[in-house]
N, C-alpha and C positions, 0 to 999 in steps of 0.2 A: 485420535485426532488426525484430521486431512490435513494436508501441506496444499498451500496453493499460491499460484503465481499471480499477482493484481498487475496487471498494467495499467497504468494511467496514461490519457493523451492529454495536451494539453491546447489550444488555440494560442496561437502566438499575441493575440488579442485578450488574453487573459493575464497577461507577464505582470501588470501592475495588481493586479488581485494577488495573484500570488505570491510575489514581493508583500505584499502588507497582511497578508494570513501567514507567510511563512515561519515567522516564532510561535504562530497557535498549532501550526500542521505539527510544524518542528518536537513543540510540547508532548502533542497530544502521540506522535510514532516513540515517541523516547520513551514513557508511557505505556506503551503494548511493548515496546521491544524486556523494559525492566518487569515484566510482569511472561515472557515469554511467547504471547499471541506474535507480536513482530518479529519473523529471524534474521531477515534484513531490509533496507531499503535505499532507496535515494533517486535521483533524478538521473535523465538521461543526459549526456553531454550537449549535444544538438537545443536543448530545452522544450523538444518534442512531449515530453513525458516522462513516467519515472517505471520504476519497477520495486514491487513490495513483496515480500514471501511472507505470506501469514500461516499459522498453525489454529482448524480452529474444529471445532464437531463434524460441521457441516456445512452447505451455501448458505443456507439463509440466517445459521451464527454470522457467518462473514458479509452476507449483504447487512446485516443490524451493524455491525463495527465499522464497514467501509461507510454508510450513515453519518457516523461521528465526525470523521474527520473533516475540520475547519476548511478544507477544501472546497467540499460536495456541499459545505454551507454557505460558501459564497460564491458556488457558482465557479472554481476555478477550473473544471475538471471536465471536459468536453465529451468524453470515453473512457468506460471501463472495461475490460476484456480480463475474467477469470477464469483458470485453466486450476482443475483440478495437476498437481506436479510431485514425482516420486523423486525424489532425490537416493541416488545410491552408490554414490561415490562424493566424496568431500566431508567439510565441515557440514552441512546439513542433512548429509546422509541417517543420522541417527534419528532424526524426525519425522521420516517416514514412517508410515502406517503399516 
């Protein structure tokens, strides 16, 4: 399995979409996080955007799942930027490839 870094951007013009998908988004990461695909996540302070570390085969496992989320089906999610990422120091060190 690849470890990779999602970033999400967000349009400050999307704040109320996000607000009212946020129990579906909420759902659906808590969801991959109990099942392992998710190893962390959450938003940025600013409300610029978040950051997700998924564990998955390969991009286009992770474009089909980054698909799922209640976000990208309403439209909340203005940019994605996915970086293949080696973790090798910390709590997600072990999940590297």
């Amino acid at each position: 399995m690849t470890v990779f870094a999602v970033e999400y951007v967000y349009d400050a013009e999307s704040a109320a979409t996000r607000d009212a998908t946020r129990p579906a988004h909420r759902e659906w990461t808590a969801g991959l996080a109990q099942d392992g695909t998710l190893l962390a996540s959450g938003p940025y302070s600013d409300g610029a955007g978040a950051l997700l570390i998924f564990k998955a085969a390969d991009e286009p496992a992770l474009t089909e799942i980054l698909k799922q989320d209640p976000y990208a089906g309403a439209g909340a999610i203005s940019g994605i930027r996915t970086t293949v990422w080696a973790p090798v120091t910390g709590l997600l060190a072990g999940h590297a490839a």
